[in-house]
Structure formats: C-alpha cells, structure tokens
C-alpha positions in Angstrom: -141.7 122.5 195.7 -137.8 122.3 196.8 -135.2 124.7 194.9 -133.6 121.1 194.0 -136.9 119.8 192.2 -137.7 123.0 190.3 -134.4 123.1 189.0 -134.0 119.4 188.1 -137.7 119.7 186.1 -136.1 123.0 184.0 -133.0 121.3 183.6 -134.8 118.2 182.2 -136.9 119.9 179.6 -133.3 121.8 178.0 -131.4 118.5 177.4 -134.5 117.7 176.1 -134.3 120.8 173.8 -137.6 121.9 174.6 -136.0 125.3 176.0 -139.6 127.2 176.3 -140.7 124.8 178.8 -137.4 124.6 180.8 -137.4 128.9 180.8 -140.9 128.5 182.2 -140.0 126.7 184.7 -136.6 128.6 185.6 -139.1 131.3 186.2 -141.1 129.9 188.7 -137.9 128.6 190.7 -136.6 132.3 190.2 -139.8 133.7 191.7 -139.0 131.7 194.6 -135.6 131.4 195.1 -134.7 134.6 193.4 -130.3 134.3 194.9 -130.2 131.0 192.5 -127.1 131.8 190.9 -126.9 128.7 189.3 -130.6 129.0 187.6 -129.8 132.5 186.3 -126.8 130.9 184.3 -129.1 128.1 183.2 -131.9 130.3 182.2 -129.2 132.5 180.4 -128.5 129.2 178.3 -132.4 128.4 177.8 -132.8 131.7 176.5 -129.5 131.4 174.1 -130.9 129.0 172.4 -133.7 130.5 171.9 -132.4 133.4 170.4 -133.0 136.1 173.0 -129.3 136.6 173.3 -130.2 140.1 175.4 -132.5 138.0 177.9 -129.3 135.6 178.1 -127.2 138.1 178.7 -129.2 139.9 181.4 -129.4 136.3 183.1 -125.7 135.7 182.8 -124.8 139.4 184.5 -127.6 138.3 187.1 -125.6 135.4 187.7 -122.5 137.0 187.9 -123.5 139.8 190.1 -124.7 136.5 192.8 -121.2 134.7 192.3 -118.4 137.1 190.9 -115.7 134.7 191.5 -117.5 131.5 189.2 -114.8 131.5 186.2 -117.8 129.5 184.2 -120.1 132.4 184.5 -117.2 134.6 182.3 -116.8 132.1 180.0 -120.4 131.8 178.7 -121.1 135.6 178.5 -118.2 135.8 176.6 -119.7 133.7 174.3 -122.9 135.7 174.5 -121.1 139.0 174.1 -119.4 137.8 171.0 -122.8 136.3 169.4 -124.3 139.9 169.9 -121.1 141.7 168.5 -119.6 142.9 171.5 -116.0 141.1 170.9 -114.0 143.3 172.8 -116.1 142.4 175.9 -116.1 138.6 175.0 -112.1 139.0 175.4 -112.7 141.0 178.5 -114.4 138.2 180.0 -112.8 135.5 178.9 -109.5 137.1 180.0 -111.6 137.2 183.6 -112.5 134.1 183.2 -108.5 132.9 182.9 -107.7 134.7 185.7 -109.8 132.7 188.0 -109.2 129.3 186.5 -106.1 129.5 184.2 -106.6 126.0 183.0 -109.6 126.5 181.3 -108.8 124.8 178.0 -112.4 125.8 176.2 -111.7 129.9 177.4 -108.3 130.0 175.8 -109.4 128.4 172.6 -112.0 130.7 172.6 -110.0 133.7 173.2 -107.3 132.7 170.8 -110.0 132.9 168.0 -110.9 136.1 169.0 -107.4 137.4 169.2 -107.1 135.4 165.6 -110.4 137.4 164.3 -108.4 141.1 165.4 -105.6 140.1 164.0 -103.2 139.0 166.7 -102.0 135.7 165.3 -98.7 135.1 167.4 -100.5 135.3 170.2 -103.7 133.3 169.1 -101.2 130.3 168.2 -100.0 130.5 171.7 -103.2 130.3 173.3 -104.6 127.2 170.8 -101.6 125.7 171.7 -102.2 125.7 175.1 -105.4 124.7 175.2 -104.8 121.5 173.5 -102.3 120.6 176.0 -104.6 121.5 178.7 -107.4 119.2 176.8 -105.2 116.5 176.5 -104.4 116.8 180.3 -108.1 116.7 180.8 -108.4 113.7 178.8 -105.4 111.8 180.6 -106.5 113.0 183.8 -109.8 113.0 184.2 -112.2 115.0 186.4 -110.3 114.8 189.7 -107.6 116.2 191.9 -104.8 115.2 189.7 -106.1 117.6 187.3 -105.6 120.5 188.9 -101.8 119.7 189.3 -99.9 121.3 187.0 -96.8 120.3 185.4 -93.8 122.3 183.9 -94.9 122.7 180.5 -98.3 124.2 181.3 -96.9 126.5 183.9 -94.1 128.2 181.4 -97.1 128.5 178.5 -98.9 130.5 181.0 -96.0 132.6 182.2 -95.4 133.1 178.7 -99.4 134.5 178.1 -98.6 136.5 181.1 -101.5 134.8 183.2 -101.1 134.6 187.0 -99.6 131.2 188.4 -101.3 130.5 191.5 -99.5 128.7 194.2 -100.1 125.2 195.8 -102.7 126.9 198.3 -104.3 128.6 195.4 -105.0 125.4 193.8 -106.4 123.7 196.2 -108.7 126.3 196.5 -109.7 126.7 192.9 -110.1 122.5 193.5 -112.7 123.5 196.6 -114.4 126.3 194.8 -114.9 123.5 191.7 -116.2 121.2 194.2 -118.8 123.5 195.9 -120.0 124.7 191.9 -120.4 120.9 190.6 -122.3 118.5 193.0 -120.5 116.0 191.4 -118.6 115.0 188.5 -121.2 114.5 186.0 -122.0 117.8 186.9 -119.1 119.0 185.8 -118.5 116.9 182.7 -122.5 117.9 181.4 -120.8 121.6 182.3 -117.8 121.0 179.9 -120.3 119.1 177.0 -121.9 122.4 176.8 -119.0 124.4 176.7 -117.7 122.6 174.1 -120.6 122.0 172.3 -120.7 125.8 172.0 -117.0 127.4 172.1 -115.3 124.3 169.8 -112.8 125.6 167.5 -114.3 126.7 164.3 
C-alpha cells in the first residue's frame, strides 16, 4: 500500500476521533516509510489525545529531527512541552517557531500566555496584540500569496518584539516552503483548525 493511502486511512480514523485506530495505522506507514516527517507529527497528535503526552513528544522531536526548519513542528511541541510542565521549553520553541514564520498568529498568542503565566505582562499584551492583527489579516486575506505580504503595522510590532524581518526574498520563500508542507489549502486550513482548536486563548 502507497505512503499516500496509509496516511489518508490514519488520518481518517483521528477526525473521526477514534485516535487508537489512526495510531495503529501511523505505525504500519512508519514501519514502512520510517523518513515520514509528516506522519510522526500526526502520530504525535494521535497520541496527544490520547494522553501519552511522552509518546507525542518523542514523535514530535522525531519529526523535527526529519524537517528542522517546519515552524509547525515548534509550535505543537510547545504545546506538548507546556501540557507536560516543561514551560520554559514551550517558550523555547515557540520563540523557534516565530523565528521561522514570524506571522504565526496562534504561536504568539500562545507565547504571550506563557510570558503572561511568568509574569511578563507588558510584553504578553504586545504579543496578544499582535496576534490579533495577524488573525484578522488571515481572515481578510485568506490562504494565499497576499497573506504573506506584510504591511507597516505588522512589521513595526515585530521590530518592536525584536523578531527578525525577513526581506522580500525571504518571504517568498517562507510562501514556497508553506507550499511544499500543505498540498493544498485545505491542508493548510485543517492545519490551522487544529492549532486553534488547541492553542485558543484561554
């Protein structure tokens, strides 16, 4: 059976919620096709909601390890680390995770609750702030090219958080790397429903 098949079979049993299942079969595609990046990260998921946050972990650093420069991959162990405790390597990752998409709306809400939780309001208020101009951008915007432009308020709020600005080159390769990660763009909005369905401001 193809990579594509396995994976679409796990992938249907998790929306289904039946997570068991869908880990069982992220195994067998993993025995086969054990450089699947993208079925360690989903396994890692499986296994989150099933409670074994260390198996989720271990899948999510597998992941990582395969495709260091995915800003995704960051973003959901941080969410892991912080579930098992670890908060100041959730912000270590999410800070990662900013680095190599610094429009990533869901990782500096995240973040700012965790700098909110140490007790670093100021700059918590910055980050929420940002974020929901970064969601509403999303939400004007869409899922396309346009979305990775970035206009002067959103460039001074990162300057202000101190996170790199790429240049016009850099962008359009963040806007390549996003379209080599999701097939399409129901990939990447189901990607974003489950971000948000986990990291949504408390």
């Amino acid at each position: 059976m193809k990579s594509s098949e396995l994976h679409s079979k796990a992938l249907a049993q998790s929306k289904k919620g039946d997570y068991a299942r869908a880990i069982k079969h992220f195994d067998k595609l993993l025995e086969l096709y054990p450089d699947n990046a993208e079925a360690y990260s989903d396994r890692g998921v499986a296994r989150f909601h099933t409670k074994d946050l260390k198996g989720a972990l271990s899948d999510m650093n597998m992941a990582l390890d395969l495709e260091p420069k995915n800003p995704y991959r960051y973003a959901s162990r941080a969410y892991i680390k912080e579930s098992l405790g670890d908060t100041e390597g959730a912000i270590d990752d999410y800070k990662k995770a900013l680095v190599l998409d610094p429009e990533d709306a869901v990782s500096h809400n995240n973040l700012g609750m965790l700098e909110e939780k140490l007790g670093y309001q100021n700059m918590a208020q910055k980050r929420f702030k940002l974020a929901d101009k970064l969601a509403e951008k999303e939400n004007d915007e869409g899922i396309g090219i346009n979305a990775l432009e970035r206009d002067e308020t959103i460039q001074n709020m990162l300057e202000e958080l101190n996170i790199p600005v790429e240049s016009e080159e850099e962008i359009l390769g963040l806007r390549n790397q996003m379209l080599q990660i999701f097939k399409s763009k129901e990939d990447r909005k189901d990607f974003f429903r489950f971000l948000l369905s986990l990291f949504k401001r408390k």
